[in-house]
C-alpha positions in Angstrom: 68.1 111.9 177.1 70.7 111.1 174.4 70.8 113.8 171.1 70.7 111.4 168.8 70.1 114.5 166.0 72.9 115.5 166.0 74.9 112.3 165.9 72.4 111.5 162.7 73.2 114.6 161.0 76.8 113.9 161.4 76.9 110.5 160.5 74.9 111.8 157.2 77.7 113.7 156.5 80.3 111.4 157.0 78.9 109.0 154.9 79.2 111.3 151.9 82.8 111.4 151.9 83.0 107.4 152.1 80.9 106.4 148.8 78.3 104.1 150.3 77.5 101.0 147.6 74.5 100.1 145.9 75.3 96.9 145.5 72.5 94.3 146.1 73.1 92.3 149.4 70.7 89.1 150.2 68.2 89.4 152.7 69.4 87.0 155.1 72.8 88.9 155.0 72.1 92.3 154.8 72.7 94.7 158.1 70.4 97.3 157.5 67.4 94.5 157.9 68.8 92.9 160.9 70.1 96.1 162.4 66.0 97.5 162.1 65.0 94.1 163.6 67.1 94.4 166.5 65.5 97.7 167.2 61.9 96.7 166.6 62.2 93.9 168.8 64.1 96.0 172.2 61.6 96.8 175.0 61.0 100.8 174.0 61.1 103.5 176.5 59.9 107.1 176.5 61.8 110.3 177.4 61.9 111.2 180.7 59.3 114.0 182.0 61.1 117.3 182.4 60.1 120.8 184.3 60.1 124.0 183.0 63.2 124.5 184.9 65.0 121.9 183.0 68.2 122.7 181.3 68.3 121.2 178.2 70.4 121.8 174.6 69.4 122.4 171.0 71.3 122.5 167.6 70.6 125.1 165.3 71.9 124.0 161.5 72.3 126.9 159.0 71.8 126.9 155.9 75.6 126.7 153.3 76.1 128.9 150.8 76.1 126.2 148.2 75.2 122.7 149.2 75.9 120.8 146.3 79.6 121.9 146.4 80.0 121.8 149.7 79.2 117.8 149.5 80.9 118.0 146.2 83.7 118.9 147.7 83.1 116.8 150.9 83.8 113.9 148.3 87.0 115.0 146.2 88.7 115.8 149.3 87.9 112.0 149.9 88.8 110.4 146.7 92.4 108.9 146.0 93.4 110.9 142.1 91.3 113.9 142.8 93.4 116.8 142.5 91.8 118.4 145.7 92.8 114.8 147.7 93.3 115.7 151.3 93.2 119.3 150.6 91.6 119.6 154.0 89.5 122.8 154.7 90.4 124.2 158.4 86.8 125.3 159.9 87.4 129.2 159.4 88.1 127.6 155.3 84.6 126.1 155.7 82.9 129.3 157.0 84.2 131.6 154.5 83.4 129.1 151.2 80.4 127.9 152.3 79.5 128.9 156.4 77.0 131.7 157.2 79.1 135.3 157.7 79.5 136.2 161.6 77.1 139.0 161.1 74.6 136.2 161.1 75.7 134.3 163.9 76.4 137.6 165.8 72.2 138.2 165.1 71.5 134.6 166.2 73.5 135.5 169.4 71.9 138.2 170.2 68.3 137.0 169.7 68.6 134.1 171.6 70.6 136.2 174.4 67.2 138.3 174.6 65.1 135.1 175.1 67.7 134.2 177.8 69.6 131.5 176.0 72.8 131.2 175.6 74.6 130.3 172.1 78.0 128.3 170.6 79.1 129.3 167.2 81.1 126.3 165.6 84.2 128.4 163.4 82.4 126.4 160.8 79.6 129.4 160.8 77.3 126.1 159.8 76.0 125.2 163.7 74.8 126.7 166.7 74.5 124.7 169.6 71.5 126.6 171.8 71.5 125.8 175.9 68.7 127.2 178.4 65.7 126.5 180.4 62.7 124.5 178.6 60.4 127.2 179.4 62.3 129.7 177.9 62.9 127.9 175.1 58.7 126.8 175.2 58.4 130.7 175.3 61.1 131.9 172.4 59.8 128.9 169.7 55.8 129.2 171.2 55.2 125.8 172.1 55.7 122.8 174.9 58.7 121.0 174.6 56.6 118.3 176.4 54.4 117.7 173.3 56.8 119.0 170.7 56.6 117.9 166.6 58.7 118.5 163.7 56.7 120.3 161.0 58.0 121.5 157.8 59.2 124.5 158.6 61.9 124.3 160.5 61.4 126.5 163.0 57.7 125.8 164.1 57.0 122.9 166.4 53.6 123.4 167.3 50.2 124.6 165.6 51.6 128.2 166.6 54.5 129.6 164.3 57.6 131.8 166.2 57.8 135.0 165.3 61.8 135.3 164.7 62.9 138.0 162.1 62.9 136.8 158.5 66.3 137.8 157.8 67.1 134.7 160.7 64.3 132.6 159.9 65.7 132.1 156.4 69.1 131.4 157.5 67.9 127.8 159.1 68.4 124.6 157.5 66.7 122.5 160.4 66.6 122.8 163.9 67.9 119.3 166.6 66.6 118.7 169.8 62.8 120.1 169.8 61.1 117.1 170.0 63.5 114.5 172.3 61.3 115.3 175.1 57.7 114.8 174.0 56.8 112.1 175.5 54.4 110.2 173.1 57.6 109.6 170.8 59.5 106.2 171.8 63.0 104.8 171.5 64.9 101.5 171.6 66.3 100.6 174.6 70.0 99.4 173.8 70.8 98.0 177.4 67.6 95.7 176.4 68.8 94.9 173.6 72.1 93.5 174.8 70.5 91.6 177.4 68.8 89.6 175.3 72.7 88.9 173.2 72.1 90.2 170.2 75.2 91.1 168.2 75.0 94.7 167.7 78.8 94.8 166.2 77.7 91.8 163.3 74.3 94.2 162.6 75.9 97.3 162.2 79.1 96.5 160.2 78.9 92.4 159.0 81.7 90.8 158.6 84.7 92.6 156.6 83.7 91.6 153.2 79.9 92.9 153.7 81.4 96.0 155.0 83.9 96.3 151.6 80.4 95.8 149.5 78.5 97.9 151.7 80.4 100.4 151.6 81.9 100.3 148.0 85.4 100.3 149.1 86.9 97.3 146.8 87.9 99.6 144.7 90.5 101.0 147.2 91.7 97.5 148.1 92.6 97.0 144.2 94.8 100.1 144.5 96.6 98.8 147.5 95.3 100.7 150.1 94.5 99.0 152.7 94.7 101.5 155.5 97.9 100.6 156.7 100.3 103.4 158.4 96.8 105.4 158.1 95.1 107.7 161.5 91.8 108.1 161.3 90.1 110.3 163.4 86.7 110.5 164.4 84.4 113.9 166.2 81.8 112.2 168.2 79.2 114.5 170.5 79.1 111.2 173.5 81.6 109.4 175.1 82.6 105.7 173.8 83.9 102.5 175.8 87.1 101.0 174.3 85.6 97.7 174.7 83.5 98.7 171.7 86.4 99.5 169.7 88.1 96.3 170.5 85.0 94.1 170.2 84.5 95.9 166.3 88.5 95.1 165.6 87.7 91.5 166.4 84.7 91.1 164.9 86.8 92.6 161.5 90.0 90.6 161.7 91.4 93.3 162.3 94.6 94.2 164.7 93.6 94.4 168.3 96.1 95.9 169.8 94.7 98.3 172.2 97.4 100.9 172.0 96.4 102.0 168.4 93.3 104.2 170.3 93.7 107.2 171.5 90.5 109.0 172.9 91.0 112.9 173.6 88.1 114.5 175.7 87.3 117.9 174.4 84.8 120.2 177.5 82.4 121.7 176.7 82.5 125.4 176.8 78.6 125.2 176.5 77.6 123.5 179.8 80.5 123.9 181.7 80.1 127.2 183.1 84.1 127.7 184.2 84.6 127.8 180.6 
């Protein structure tokens, strides 16, 4: 079962230092719309059953310090004739400005090491990625990952609450992962989907000047940058065929020379047990 969470959260995130447009596209050209009916219309599976003996993997988010600078900031760090342009923050940076202190994650830790589940702290003090058996994690968060929903507090995914200290509890901004095994949730099948030839590449990104209005970047283009002599580099939490890359490029106009992609494979120091 993919985590797509956590790839959603992220891509969330992203987005805010890019400036996504508001401009108003036509329906019969507008990717959101065809991306959805691409989806809709895929033959849906549902997760796979698991066993209490299941290993599986969670993400906790924490809360920031101060959320409106920390996108605030996300942006000017983003934006050509800010004065804090490229003034990258290093993930220790992030922790202290706006990261939860280590006394928190330390806490986290050592709850979750109680319950028999093992915890990563990102440097960023802003994630916790949480690995262990389903049924301890059915036993720690009191419920059945099987039949697991989201309610609105973040830590609760059944009728019965947790009981986790309040001085943790109030740390959380939302919790990934609960509910990717219940089983009365479906999800597009993506195999299906390219079976029947759809063109996921023209329903995600459009041709190149649907992405410039999509995304409001015109404005760059008028300054002269175009990219050029420019490395971008991207953290994803799944692997990625090269095909893709090249197929987007393509698609683009872009240059598709091959050599310009460089994929670096990070392990995992969660699941990989040398580590």
């Amino acid at each position: 079962m993919k985590r797509w969470g956590i790839q959603i959260f992220i891509l969330g995130v992203s987005l805010l230092s890019i400036g996504v447009g508001t401009q108003n596209v036509q329906a019969k050209s507008d990717p959101i719309a065809e991306t959805y009916g691409a989806l809709t219309s895929t033959n849906l599976y549902r997760p796979a059953a698991i066993k209490s003996s299941t290993n599986t993997v969670i993400d906790i988010v924490l809360k920031p310090k101060d959320k409106t600078a920390l996108f605030q900031q996300a942006l000017d760090v983003n934006t050509p004739g800010n004065s804090q342009f490229k003034s990258y923050l290093t993930p220790s940076d992030i922790r202290d400005k706006y990261g939860q202190p280590q006394s928190v994650t330390d806490a986290w830790k050592a709850y979750l090491a109680k319950h028999h589940l093992k915890t990563f702290v990102y440097d960023n003090g802003l994630l916790l990625t949480v690995s262990g058996k389903v049924k301890d994690f059915d036993q720690t968060f009191k419920m059945n990952m099987k039949t697991a929903t989201y309610h609105s507090n973040p830590l609760q995914f059944s009728k019965t609450q947790p009981v986790i200290p309040a001085s943790l509890a109030d740390t959380v901004w939302t919790v990934l992962g609960m509910g990717n095994h219940n089983r009365h949730y479906v999800f597009p099948n993506a195999p299906s989907a390219n079976a029947q030839g759809l063109d996921n590449t023209y329903a995600f990104a459009g041709y190149t000047k649907q992405f410039t209005d999509r995304y409001n970047v015109q404005s760059l283009y008028d300054q002269g940058l175009t990219g050029k002599d420019q490395t971008i580099g991207i953290i994803a939490f799944g692997g990625m065929k090269k095909s893709d890359a090249y197929h987007f490029w393509k698609h683009e106009n872009a240059s598709t020379d091959m050599s310009r992609l460089t994929v670096k494979n990070v392990p995992n120091s969660i699941l990989d047990p040398k580590l």
